[in-house]
C-alpha positions in Angstrom: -1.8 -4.5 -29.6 -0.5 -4.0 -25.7 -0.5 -0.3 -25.4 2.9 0.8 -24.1 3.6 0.9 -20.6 4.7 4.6 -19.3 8.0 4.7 -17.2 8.4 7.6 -14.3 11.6 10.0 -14.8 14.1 7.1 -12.9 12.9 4.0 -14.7 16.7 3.5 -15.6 17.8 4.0 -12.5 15.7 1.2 -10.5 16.5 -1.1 -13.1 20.5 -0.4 -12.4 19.6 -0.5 -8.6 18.1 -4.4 -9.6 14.4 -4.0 -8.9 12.3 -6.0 -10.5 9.8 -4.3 -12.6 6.3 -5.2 -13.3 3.3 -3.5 -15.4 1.3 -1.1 -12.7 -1.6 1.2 -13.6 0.2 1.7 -17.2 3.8 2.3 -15.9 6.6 0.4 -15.7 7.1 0.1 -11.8 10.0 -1.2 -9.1 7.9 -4.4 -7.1 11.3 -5.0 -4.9 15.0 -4.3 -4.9 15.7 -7.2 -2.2 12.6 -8.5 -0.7 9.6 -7.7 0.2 9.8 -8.6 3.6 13.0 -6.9 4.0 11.6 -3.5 2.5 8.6 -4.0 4.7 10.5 -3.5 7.9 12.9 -1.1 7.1 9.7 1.2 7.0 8.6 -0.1 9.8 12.1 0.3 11.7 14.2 2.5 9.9 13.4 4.6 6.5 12.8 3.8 3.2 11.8 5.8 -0.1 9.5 4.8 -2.8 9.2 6.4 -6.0 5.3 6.6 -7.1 6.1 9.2 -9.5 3.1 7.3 -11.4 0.2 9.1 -9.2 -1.3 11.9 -11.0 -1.5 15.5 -9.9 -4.0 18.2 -11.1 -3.6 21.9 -10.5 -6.9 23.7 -9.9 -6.9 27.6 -9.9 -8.9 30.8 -10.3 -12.3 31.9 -8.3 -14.3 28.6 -9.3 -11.6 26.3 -7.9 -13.3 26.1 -4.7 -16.6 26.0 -6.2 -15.4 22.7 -8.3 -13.6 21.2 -5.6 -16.9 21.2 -3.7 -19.0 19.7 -5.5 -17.1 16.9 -6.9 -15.5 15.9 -3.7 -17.5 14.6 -0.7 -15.0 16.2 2.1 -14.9 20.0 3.2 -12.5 21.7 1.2 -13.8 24.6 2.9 -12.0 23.9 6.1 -8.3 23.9 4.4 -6.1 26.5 4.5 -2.8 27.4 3.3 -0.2 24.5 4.3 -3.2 22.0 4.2 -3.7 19.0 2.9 -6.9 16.9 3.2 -8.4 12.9 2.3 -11.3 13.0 0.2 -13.2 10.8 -2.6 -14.7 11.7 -5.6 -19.1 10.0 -5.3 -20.2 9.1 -8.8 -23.7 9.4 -9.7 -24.9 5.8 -9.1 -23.8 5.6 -5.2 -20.0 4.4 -5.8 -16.9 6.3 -5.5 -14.4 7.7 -8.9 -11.4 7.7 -7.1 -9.9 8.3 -3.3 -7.6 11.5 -3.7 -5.9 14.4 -1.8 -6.4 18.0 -1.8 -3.9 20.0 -1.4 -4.2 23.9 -0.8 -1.1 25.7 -1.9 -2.9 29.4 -1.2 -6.2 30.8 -2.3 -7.9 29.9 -5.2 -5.0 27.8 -5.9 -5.5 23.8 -5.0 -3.3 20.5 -6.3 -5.4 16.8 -6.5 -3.4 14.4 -6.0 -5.2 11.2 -7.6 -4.5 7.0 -8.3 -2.2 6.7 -11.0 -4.9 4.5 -12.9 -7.7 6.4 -12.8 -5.7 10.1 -14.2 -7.6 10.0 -17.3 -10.8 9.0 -15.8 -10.7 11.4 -13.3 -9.4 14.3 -15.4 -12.9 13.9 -17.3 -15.1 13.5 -14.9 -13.5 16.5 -13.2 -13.9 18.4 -16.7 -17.2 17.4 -17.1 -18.6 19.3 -13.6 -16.2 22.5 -14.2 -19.2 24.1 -15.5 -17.8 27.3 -13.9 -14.4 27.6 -16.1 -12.3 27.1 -12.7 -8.3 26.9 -14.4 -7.5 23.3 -14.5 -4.1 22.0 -15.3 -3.2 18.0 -15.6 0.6 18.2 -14.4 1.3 14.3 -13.7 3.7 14.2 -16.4 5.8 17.3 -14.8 6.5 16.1 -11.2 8.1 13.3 -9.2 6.5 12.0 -6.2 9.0 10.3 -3.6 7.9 9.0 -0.3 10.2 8.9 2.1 8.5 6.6 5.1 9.9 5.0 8.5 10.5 6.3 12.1 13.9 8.0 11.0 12.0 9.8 7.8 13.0 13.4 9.7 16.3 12.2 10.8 17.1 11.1 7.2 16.3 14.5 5.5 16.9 17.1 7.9 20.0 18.2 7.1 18.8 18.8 3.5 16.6 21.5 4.0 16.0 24.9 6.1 12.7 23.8 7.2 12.1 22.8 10.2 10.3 19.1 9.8 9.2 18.4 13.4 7.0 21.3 13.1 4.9 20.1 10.0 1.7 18.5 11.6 0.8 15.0 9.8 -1.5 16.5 6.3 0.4 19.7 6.2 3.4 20.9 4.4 5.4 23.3 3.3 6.4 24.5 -0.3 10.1 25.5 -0.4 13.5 24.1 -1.3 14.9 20.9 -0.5 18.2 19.5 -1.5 18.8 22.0 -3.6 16.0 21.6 -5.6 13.3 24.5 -5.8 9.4 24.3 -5.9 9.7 20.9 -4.0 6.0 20.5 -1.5 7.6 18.7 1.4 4.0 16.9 2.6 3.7 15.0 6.0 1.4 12.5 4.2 2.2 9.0 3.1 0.4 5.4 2.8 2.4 3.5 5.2 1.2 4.8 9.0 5.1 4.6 9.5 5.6 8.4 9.7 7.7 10.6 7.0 6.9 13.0 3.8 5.3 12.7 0.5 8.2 15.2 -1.7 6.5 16.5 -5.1 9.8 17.4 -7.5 10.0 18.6 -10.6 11.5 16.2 -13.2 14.9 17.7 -13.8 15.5 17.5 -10.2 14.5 14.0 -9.8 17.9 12.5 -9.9 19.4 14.9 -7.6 16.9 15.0 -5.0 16.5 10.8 -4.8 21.0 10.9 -4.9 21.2 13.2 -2.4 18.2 11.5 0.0 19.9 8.5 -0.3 23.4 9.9 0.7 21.9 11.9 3.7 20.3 8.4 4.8 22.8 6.6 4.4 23.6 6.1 8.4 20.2 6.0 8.9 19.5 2.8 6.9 17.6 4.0 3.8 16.8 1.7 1.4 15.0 2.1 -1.4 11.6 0.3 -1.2 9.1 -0.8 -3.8 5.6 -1.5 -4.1 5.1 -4.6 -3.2 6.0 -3.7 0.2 3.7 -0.2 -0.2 1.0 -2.8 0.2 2.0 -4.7 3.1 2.5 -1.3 4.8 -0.8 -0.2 3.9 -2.8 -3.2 4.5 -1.3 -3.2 8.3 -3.0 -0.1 8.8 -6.4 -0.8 7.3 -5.9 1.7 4.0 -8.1 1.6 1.5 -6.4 0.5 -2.2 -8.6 1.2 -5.2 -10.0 -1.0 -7.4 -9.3 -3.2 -4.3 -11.5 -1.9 -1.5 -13.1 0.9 -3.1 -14.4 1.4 -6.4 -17.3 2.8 -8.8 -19.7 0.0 -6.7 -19.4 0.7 -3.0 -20.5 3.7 -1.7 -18.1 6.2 1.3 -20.3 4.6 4.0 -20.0 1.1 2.6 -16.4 1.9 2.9 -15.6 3.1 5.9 -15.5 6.7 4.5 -17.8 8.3 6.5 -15.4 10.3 8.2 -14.8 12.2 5.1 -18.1 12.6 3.6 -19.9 15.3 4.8 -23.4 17.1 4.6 -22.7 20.5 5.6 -22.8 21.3 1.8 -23.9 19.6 -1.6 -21.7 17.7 -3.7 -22.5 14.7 -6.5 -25.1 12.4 -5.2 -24.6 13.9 -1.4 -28.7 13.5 -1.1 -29.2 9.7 -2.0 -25.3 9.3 0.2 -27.3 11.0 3.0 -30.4 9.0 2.4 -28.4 5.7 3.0 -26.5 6.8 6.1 -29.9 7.9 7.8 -31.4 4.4 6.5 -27.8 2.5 7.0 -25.8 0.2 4.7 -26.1 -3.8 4.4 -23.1 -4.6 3.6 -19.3 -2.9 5.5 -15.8 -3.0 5.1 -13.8 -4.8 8.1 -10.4 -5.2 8.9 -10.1 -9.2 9.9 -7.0 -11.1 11.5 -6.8 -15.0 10.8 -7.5 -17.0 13.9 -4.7 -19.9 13.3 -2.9 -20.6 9.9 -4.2 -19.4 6.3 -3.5 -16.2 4.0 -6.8 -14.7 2.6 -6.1 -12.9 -0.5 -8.7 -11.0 -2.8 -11.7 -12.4 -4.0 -12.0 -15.1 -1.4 -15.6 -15.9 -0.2 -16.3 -14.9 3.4 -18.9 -17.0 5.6 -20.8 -17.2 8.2 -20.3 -20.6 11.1 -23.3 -22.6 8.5 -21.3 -21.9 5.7 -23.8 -19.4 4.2 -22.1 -16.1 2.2 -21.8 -13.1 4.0 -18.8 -11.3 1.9 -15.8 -11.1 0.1 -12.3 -10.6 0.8 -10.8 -7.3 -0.7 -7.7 -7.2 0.3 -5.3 -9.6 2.3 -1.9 -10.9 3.2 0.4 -12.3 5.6 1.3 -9.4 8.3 5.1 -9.3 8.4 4.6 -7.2 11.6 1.9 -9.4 12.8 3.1 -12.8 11.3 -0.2 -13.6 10.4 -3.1 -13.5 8.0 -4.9 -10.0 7.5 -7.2 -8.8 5.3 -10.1 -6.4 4.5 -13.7 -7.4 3.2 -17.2 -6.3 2.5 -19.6 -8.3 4.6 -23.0 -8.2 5.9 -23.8 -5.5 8.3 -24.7 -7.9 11.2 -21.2 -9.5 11.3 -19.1 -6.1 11.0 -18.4 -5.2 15.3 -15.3 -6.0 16.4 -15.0 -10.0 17.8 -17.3 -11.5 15.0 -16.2 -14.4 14.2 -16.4 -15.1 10.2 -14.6 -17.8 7.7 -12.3 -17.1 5.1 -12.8 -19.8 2.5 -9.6 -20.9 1.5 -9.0 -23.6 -1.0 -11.9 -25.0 -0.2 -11.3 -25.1 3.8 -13.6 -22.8 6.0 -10.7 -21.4 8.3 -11.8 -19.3 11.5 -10.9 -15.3 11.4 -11.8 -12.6 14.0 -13.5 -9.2 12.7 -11.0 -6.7 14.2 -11.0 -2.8 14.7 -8.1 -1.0 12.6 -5.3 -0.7 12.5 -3.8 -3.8 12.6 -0.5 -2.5 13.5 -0.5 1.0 15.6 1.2 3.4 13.6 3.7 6.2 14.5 0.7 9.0 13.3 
């Protein structure tokens, strides 16, 4: 029997706003409300919001949460401070990666994970399983809604409905406070689109209010409500890992492009054998590629070498909307990963020319 798919707090409401809904890490999602290239520039142009009330969020507390935090994440929690907000990744034990995640600190001892909606349960264990110092932890992903309001005219959009002063929260900061007239709401300069514009965590039984009265308050300022088939477009354009997609329990932080977050100033699961392989280096990276002429490469299409041989797999691709042409990310073999190598996307059986290509594909506004 199907197990029954979970619906966020306004799963009525995007079915009376005409989105079309589709099964999405166990919840009931919105895809699109017009089209997907539609939604796609209105991030890119204007400002659109996105419910992914599906992600999870943990609340990590007490003396140990530090501790924890440390040694199951491969980033420096260390460094954050109040207001802070940091990228991280959860190492398994076998050189692969959990999840991607943020950390948020709200004050001291007193942290929120924000985590992929699919892997909440998974990552809830494995958490568990390393809090061997009884750090508080606190599974609160069925108590908030996450909006993401995204596009150039995010700050001009919700100004007017709160005190704070959003020009002067620097991109993975934020500020706890209230926000259209809703209290407890963390305003986060964070998002998954490189467009610019806040992550808003709300309680549930403001939900409603705070989506109505965003959408009133953006009203001159084009907002639109967005859905995830577009989040992906967004993303891809600006080289961001997807999980289960790019990353996953198989390919290691380095593999991934994740060095930039993984680091050795302390210890944390599998940090020695993760160290090993940077000092020895990987044989296989993730690139961003743009198609040289016509073609879409989509996941799980072979990549080659000019003889034809098999040098990687496509993770992720689509057709730019900026770009109008074919993007996509893949693993391939070390030797072909610098910018200007020139690799094939196998395509129905065609061989069709692509460019290895540093990221972002399209500059973004962060």
């Amino acid at each position: 029997m199907a197990e029954e798919l979970k619906t966020v707090t306004l799963n009525d409401l995007h079915q009376q706003l005409g989105a079309k809904m589709v099964p999405f890490a166990g919840y009931n999602m919105p895809v699109r409300y017009s089209s997907d290239l539609d939604e796609h520039h209105t991030v890119r142009r204007a400002v659109g919001i996105f419910d992914v009330s599906h992600m999870g969020e943990f609340r990590v507390r007490g003396p140990q949460a530090l501790d924890l935090i440390q040694r199951v994440t491969s980033n420096d929690a260390s460094k954050l401070t109040d207001g802070k907000a940091q990228y991280s990744c959860l190492p398994n034990n076998d050189g692969g990666i959990v999840d991607d995640l943020l950390v948020y600190r709200l004050a001291e001892n007193d942290y929120l994970l924000v985590v992929n909606a699919s892997n909440i349960e998974k990552d809830w264990n494995w958490i568990s399983q390393h809090n061997t110092q009884s750090a508080e932890m606190e599974n609160i992903s069925d108590q908030i809604s996450l909006f993401a309001v995204q596009g150039p005219k995010a700050i001009d959009a919700l100004q007017s409905l709160t005190d704070v002063d959003l020009k002067s929260i620097p991109y993975y900061s934020f500020v706890q406070g209230t926000f259209a007239g809703a209290e407890d709401v963390i305003i986060s300069a964070t998002g998954y689109t490189g467009a610019g514009g806040f992550e808003l965590y709300v309680p549930n039984k403001s939900a409603r209010e705070v989506w109505d009265k965003v959408m009133l308050a953006g009203k001159e300022f084009g907002i639109k409500p967005i859905g995830l088939g577009a989040r992906d477009t967004l993303r891809l354009e600006m080289g961001y890992c997807l999980y289960g997609n790019d990353i996953d329990d198989s390919t290691s932080p380095l593999e991934g492009g994740l060095g930039w977050i993984t680091k050795f100033t302390k210890e944390f699961t599998n940090s020695a054998a993760i160290k090993q392989q940077k000092e020895q280096g990987v044989s296989r990276k993730l690139v961003g590629f743009l198609m040289d002429s016509g073609g879409i490469p989509r996941s799980h299409y072979p990549l080659v070498n000019e003889a034809g041989e098999p040098i990687g797999e496509v993770t992720s691709g689509t057709q730019s909307p900026s770009l109008s042409k074919g993007v996509g990310l893949g693993y391939v073999k070390t030797e072909y990963s610098q910018p200007g190598s020139q690799i094939f996307v196998q395509v129905r059986g065609k061989n069709l020319p692509a460019t290895v290509t540093k990221l972002p594909f399209v500059k973004g506004t962060e």
